[in-house]
C-alpha positions in Angstrom: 0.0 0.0 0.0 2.3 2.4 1.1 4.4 1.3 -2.1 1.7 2.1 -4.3 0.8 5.4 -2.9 4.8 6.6 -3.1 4.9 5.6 -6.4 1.4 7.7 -7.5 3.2 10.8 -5.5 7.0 10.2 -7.3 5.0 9.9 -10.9 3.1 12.9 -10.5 6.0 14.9 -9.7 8.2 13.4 -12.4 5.6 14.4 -15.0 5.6 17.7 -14.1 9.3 18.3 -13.4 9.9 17.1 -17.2 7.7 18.4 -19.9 7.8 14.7 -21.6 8.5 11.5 -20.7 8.9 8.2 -23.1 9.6 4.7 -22.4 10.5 3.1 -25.1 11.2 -0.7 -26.3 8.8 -2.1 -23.4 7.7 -4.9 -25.9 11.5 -5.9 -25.1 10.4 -6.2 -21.4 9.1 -9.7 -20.1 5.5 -9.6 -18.8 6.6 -12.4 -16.4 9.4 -14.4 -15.2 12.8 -13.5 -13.4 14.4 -10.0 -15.2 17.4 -7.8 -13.9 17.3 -4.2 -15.3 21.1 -2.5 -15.6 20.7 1.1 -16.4 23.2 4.3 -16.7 23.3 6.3 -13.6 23.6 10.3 -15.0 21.1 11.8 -12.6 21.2 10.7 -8.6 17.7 9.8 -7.3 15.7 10.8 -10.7 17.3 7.8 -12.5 15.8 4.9 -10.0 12.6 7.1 -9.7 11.5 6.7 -13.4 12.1 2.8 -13.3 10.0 2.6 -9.9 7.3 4.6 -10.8 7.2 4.1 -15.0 8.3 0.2 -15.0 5.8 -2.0 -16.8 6.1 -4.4 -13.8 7.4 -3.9 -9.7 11.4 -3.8 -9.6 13.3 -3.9 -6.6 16.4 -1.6 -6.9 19.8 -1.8 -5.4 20.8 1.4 -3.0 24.0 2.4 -1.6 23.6 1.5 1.8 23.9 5.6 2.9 20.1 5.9 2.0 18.4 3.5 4.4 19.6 6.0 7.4 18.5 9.1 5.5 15.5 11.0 7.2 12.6 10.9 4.9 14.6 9.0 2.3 15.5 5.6 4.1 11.3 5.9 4.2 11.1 5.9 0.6 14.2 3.3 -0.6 12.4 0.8 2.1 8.8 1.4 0.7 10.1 -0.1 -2.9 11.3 -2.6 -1.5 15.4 -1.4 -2.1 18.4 -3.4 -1.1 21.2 -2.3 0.5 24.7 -2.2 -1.3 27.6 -1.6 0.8 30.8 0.5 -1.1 34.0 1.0 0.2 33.5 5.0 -0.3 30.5 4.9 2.1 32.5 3.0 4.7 35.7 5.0 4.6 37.7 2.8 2.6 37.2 -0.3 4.4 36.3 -3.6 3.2 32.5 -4.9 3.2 30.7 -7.4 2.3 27.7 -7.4 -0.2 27.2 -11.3 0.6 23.7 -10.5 2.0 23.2 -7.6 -0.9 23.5 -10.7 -3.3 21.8 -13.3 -1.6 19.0 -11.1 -1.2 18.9 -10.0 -5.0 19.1 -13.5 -6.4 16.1 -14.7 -3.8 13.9 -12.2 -5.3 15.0 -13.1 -9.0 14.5 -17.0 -8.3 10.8 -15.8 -7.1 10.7 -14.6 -10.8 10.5 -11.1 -9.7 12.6 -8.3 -11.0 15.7 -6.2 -9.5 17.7 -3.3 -11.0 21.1 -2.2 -10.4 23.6 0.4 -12.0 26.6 -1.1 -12.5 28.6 2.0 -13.1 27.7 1.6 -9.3 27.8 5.8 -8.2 26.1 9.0 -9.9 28.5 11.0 -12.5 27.9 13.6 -15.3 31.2 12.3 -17.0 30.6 12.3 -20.6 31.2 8.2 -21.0 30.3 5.6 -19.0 32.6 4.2 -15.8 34.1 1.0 -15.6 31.8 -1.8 -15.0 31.6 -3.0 -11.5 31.0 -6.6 -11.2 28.1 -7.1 -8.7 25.1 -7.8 -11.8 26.9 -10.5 -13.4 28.1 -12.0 -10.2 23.8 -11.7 -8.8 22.8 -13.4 -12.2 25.1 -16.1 -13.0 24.6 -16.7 -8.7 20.9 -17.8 -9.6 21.9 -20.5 -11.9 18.6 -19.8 -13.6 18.1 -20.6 -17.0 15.5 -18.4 -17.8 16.9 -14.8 -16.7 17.2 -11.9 -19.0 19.4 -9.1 -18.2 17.5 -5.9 -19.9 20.0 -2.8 -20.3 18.0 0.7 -19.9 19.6 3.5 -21.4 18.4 7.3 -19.4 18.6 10.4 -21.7 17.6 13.6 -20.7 17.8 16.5 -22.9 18.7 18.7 -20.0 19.0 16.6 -17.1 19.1 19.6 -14.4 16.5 22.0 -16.1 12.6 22.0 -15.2 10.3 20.9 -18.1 12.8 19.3 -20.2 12.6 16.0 -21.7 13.5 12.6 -20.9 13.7 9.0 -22.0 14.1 5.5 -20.9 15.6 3.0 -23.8 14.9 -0.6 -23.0 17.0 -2.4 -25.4 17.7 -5.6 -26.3 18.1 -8.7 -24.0 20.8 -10.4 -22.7 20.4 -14.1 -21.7 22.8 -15.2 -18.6 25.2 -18.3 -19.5 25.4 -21.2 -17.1 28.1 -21.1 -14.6 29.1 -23.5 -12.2 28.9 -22.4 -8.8 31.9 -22.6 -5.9 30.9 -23.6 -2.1 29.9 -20.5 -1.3 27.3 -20.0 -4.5 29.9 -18.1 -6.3 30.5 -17.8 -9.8 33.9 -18.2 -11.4 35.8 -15.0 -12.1 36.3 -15.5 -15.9 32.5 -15.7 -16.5 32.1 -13.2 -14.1 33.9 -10.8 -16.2 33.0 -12.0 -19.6 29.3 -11.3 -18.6 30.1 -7.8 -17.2 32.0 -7.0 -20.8 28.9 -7.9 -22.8 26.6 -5.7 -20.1 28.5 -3.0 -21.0 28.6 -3.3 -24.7 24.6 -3.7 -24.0 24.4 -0.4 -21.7 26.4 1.3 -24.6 24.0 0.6 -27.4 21.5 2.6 -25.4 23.5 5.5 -23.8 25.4 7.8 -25.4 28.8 8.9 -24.3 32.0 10.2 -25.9 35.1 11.0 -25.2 33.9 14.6 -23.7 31.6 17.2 -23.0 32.7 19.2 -25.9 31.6 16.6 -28.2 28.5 15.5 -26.7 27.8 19.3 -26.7 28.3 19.8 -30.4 26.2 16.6 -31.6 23.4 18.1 -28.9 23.0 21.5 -30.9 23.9 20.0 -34.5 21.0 17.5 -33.9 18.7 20.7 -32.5 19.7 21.6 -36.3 18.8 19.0 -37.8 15.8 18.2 -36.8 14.2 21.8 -36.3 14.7 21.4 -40.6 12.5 18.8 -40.5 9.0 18.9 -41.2 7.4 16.7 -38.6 8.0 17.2 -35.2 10.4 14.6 -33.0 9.9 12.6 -30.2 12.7 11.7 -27.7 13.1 8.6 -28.9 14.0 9.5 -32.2 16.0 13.0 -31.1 18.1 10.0 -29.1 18.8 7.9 -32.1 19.5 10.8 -34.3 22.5 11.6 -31.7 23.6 8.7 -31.8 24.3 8.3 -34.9 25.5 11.7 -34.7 27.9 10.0 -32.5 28.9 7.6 -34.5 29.2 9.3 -37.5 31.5 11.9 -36.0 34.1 9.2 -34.9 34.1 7.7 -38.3 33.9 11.5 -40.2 37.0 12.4 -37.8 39.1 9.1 -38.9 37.9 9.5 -42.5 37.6 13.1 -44.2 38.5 15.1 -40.9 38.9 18.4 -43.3 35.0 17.6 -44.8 33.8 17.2 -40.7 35.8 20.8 -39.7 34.2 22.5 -42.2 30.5 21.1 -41.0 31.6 21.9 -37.7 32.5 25.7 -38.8 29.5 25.6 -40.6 27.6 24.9 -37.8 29.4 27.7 -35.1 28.8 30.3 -38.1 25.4 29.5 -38.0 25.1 29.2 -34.6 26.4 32.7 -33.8 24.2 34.6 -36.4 21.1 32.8 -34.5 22.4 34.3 -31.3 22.7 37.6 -32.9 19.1 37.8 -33.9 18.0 36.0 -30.7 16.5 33.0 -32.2 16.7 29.0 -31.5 17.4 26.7 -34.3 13.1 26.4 -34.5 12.9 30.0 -36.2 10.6 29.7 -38.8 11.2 30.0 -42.3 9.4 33.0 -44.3 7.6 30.2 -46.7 5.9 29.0 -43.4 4.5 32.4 -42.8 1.3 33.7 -44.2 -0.7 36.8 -42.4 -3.8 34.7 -41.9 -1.5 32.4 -40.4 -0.4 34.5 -37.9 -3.3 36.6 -37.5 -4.7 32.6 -36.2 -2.1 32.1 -34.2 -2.6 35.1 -32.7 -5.9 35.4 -31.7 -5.6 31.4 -30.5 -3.1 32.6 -28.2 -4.7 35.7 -26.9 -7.9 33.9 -26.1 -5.8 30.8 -23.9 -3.8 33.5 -22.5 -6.6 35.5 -21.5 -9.0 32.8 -20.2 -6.0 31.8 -17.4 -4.1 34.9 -16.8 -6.0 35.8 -13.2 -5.7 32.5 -12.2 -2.2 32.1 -13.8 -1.3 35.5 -11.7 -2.4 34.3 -8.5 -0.8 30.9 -9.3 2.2 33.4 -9.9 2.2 34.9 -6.6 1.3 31.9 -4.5 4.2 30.0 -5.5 6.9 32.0 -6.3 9.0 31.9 -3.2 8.3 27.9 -3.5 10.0 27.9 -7.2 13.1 30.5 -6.2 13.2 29.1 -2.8 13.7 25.1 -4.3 16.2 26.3 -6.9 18.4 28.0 -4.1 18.1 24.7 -1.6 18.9 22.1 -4.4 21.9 24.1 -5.7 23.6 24.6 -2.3 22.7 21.2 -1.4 24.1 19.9 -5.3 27.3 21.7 -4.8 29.7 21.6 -7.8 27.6 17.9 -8.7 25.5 18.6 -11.9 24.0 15.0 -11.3 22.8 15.6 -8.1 20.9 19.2 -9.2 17.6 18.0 -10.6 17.1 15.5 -7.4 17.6 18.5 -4.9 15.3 20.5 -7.0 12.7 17.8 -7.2 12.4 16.8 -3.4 12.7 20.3 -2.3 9.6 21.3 -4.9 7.8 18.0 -3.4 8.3 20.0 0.3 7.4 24.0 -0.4 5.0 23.3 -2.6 2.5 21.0 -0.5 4.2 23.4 2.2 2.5 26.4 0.5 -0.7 24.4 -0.3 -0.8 24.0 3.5 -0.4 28.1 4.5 -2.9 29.1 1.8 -5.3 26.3 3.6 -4.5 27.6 7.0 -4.8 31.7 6.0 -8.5 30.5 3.6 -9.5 29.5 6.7 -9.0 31.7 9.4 -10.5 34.5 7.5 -13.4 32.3 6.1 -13.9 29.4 7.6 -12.6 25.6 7.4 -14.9 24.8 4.2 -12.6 27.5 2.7 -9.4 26.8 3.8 -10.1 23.0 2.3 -11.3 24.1 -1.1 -8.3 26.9 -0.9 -5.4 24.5 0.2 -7.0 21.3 -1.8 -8.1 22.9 -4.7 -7.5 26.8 -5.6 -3.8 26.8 -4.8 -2.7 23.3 -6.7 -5.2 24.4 -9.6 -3.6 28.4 -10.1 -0.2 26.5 -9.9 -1.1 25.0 -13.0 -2.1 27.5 -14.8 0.8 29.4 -13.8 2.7 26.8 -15.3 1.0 26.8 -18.4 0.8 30.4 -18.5 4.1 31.3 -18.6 5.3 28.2 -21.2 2.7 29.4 -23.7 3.4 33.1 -23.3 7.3 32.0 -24.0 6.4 30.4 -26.7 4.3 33.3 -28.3 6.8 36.1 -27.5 9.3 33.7 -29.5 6.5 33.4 -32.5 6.0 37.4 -32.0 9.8 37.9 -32.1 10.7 35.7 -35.5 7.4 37.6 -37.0 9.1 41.0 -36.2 12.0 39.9 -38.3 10.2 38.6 -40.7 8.3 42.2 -41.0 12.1 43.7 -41.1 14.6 41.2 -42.0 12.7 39.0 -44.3 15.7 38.3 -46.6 17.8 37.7 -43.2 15.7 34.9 -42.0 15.0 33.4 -45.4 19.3 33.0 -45.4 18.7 31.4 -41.9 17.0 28.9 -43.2 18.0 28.3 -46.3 21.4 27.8 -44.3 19.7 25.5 -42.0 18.5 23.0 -44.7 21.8 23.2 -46.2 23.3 21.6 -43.0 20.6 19.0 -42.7 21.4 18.1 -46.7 25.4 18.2 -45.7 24.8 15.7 -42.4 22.7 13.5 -45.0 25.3 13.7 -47.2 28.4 12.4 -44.6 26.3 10.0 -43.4 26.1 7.8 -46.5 29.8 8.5 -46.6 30.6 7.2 -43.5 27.5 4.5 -43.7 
């Protein structure tokens, strides 16, 4: 029960921290039957929380053992039903032992139930993936069970620390667990041990991405903005993921290959780049063959009328929650330090605290002026319901002041904006080009 109602509160707040969530391969997951999930660990306590909450079926995660004695959090790791993993970091450097960790894992996955473990085994924002550690080979090939499948889920965010961005998990494909004779103590040998932890992480890399730094990944990020803003159909996060990846890919070929050819896409690209910045615009700017007057003059009164029918409720929203918002940024970046990965968590669980916290004084004030019939429809209802519109409000009206903003240069710079993206589709073409190249 309490399980269930954790995972209803986590969901809610996920959804609304990121602006969309995908899962995608779930056919890939079993329906039934023993299954251990090995995923990439880029963003702290958000990474488990998607898997809890968003898993086709209940998972039982491995935790460094740090978070059982947490206020509030040891609640919450025990309520899903974690394990404890012991690390010599935690313990100051002192051996442990994970015996109990691993007979505990393999007792739930030989009750065909499912576990998850990162195997990377800590929280990073390195641009590739860490070494392996060996504890998910060493649970599976302890079960001796036949019918296991190790699923490896890739988590990609387009901006893991920023409110309303995107994110995805990747299930990809399976792997099946060899047999392995086991010693006295239910232990697998060490060669099998670390051929299975080579293949998880050739699996983990087929749906991550990583390179050999930020620089890179930073580069193929904003190229694929490119790219796909000069497409006509709009993408999801699955396929903005792919495309990087091949982006990826492509660029380690491209730099072994024609190195000169990939400079000169990459000059291309910072050229561009800086002439959007000087306008103010985001690889979306729409081209002048997109705009027509009626068109706009649509768009316009569409947006005036939403805008309009939620702005008093959006400006109360505004004002109830604003020292919430500025107050859960400040706490989650003292608390995040110089740790990128740890941002978005301190954010999240500090926003799960002001904001009910907020609810709770607009309650308390409804009602001592008016009455407790008041304070329950004000705290309940009003305040949760004008911090939704708020939130709407103000992610519409960005959008339309970006829509006014490319129509002004339209009006003025018409032949500017028709180079910008007559420029853009060039890069797209060039990309298309260099990739059956390097195909």
């Amino acid at each position: 029960m309490l399980r269930r109602v954790v995972e209803q509160i986590f969901g809610v707040a996920l959804r609304i921290f990121f602006r969309r969530i995908e899962l995608d391969g779930l056919s890939r997951v079993p329906a039934e039957g023993p299954v251990m999930f090995v995923l990439n660990h880029p963003n702290a306590l958000i990474d488990p929380a998607f898997l809890l909450c968003l898993s086709p079926r209940p998972v039982s995660f491995l935790a460094k053992a740090p978070l059982f004695k947490t206020p509030v959090l040891g609640a919450i790791v025990r309520a899903f039903d974690s394990i404890p993993v012991y690390r010599r970091q935690d313990e100051g450097g002192a051996r442990v032992d994970n015996q109990d960790t691993f007979r505990h894992a393999r007792e739930l996955l030989l009750r065909g139930q499912a576990v998850a473990i990162f195997p990377e085994g800590t929280s990073h924002s390195d641009p590739d993936l860490k070494p392996m550690k060996t504890g998910a080979a060493r649970i599976a090939l302890g079960t001796g069970l036949e019918d296991l499948t190790i699923i490896p889920a890739g988590l990609f965010y387009t901006a893991k620390a920023r409110f309303r961005s995107d994110a995805l998990v990747y299930f990809g494909a399976p792997l099946s667990v060899p047999y392995a004779p086991l010693d006295a103590r239910g232990e697998p040998p060490p060669g099998a041990v670390a051929a299975l932890t080579r293949d998880i992480d050739v699996a983990l890399r087929a749906v991550t991405l990583h390179g050999d730094d930020h620089e890179i990944l930073s580069l193929v990020e904003r190229t694929s903005d490119i790219f796909a803003a000069a497409s006509e159909e709009a993408w999801s996060v699955a396929e903005a993921f792919e495309l990087r990846q091949k982006l990826l890919s492509g660029h380690a070929r491209l730099r072994a290959r024609d190195p000169a050819r990939l400079d000169a896409l990459v000059a291309r690209v910072l050229r561009y780049e800086r002439d959007l910045a000087e306008l103010g615009l985001g690889p979306d700017h729409l081209a002048p063959d997109n705009i027509t007057f009626a068109a706009s003059l649509r768009y316009a009164l569409r947006s005036v009328f939403a805008l309009g029918i939620v702005f008093p409720l959006a400006l109360a929203g505004t004002a109830i929650h604003y020292l919430a918002y500025r107050a859960s940024g400040m706490v989650a970046a003292r608390v995040a330090g110089q740790y990128e990965d740890m941002l978005a968590t301190g954010k999240l669980l500090a926003a799960m605290t002001f904001f009910p916290l907020t609810w709770l004084l607009v309650g308390l004030g409804a009602g001592y002026a008016w009455g407790l019939e008041a304070g329950l429809v004000a705290g309940l209802l009003f305040a949760p319901t004008a911090g939704w519109a708020a939130l709407y409000f103000w992610e519409r009206f960005a959008t339309v002041r970006a829509a006014a903003h490319g129509l002004g240069l339209f009006l003025v710079r018409r032949n500017l904006l028709a180079h910008l993206s007559s420029e853009r589709r060039a890069i797209r073409a060039e990309i298309l080009a260099l990739a059956d190249i390097v195909a």
